[in-house]
C-alpha positions in Angstrom: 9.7 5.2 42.2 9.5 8.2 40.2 6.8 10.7 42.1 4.4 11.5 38.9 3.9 8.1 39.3 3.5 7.7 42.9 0.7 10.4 42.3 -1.5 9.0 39.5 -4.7 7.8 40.7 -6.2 4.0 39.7 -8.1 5.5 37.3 -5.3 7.6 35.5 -2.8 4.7 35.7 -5.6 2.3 33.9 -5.8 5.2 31.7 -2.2 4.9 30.8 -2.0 1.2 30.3 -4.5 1.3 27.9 -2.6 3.7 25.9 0.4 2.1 26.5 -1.0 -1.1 25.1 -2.3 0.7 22.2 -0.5 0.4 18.7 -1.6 3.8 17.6 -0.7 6.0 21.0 2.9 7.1 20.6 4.9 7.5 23.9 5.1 11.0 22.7 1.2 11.3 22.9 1.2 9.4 26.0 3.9 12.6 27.6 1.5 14.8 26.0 -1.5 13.9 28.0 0.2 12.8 30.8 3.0 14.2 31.2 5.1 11.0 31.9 8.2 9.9 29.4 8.9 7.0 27.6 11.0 5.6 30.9 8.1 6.7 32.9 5.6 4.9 31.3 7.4 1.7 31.0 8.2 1.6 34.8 4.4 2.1 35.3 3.8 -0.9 32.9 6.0 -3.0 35.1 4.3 -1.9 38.6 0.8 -2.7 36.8 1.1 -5.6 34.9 1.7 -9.1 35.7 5.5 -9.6 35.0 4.5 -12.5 32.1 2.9 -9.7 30.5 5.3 -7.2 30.9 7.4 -9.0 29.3 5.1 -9.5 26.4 4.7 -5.9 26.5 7.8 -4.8 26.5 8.7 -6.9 23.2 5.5 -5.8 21.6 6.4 -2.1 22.2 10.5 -2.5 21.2 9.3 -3.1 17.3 6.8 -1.2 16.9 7.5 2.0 15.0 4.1 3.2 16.2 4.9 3.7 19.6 7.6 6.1 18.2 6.6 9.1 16.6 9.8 9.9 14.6 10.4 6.1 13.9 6.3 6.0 12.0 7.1 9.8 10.6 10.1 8.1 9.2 8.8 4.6 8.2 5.6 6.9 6.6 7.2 9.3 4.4 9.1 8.2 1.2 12.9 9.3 0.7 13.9 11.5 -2.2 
């Protein structure tokens, strides 16, 4: 397990889940604040959560533009 991780106290790993569940936080806000990636957050997600809802989780996340910053920049502005 990665050592950021390893080092996050209850409180800062709730912290992260809640963001992490959030449709408006992008991964890249989450590395901004916490300083953990995309792959960082997601193995947290699976050391926290119950694996049914990890699972639920994970496909939430996988189509949501939101959680992607360039994906919603994308999605948001209109091509000329």
């Amino acid at each position: 397990m990665n050592q950021k991780i390893k080092n996050l106290s209850d409180a800062e790993a709730n912290a992260v889940v809640r963001m992490g569940w959030e449709d408006r936080t992008t991964f890249d806000q989450i590395k901004e604040r916490t300083g953990l990636s995309e792959a960082e957050v997601i193995k947290l997600m699976r050391r926290e959560l119950k694996p049914g809802s990890f699972r639920l989780w994970r496909k939430r996340v996988s189509g949501r533009i939101t959680k992607h910053r360039k994906l919603f920049e994308r999605h948001i502005k209109p091509s000329c």
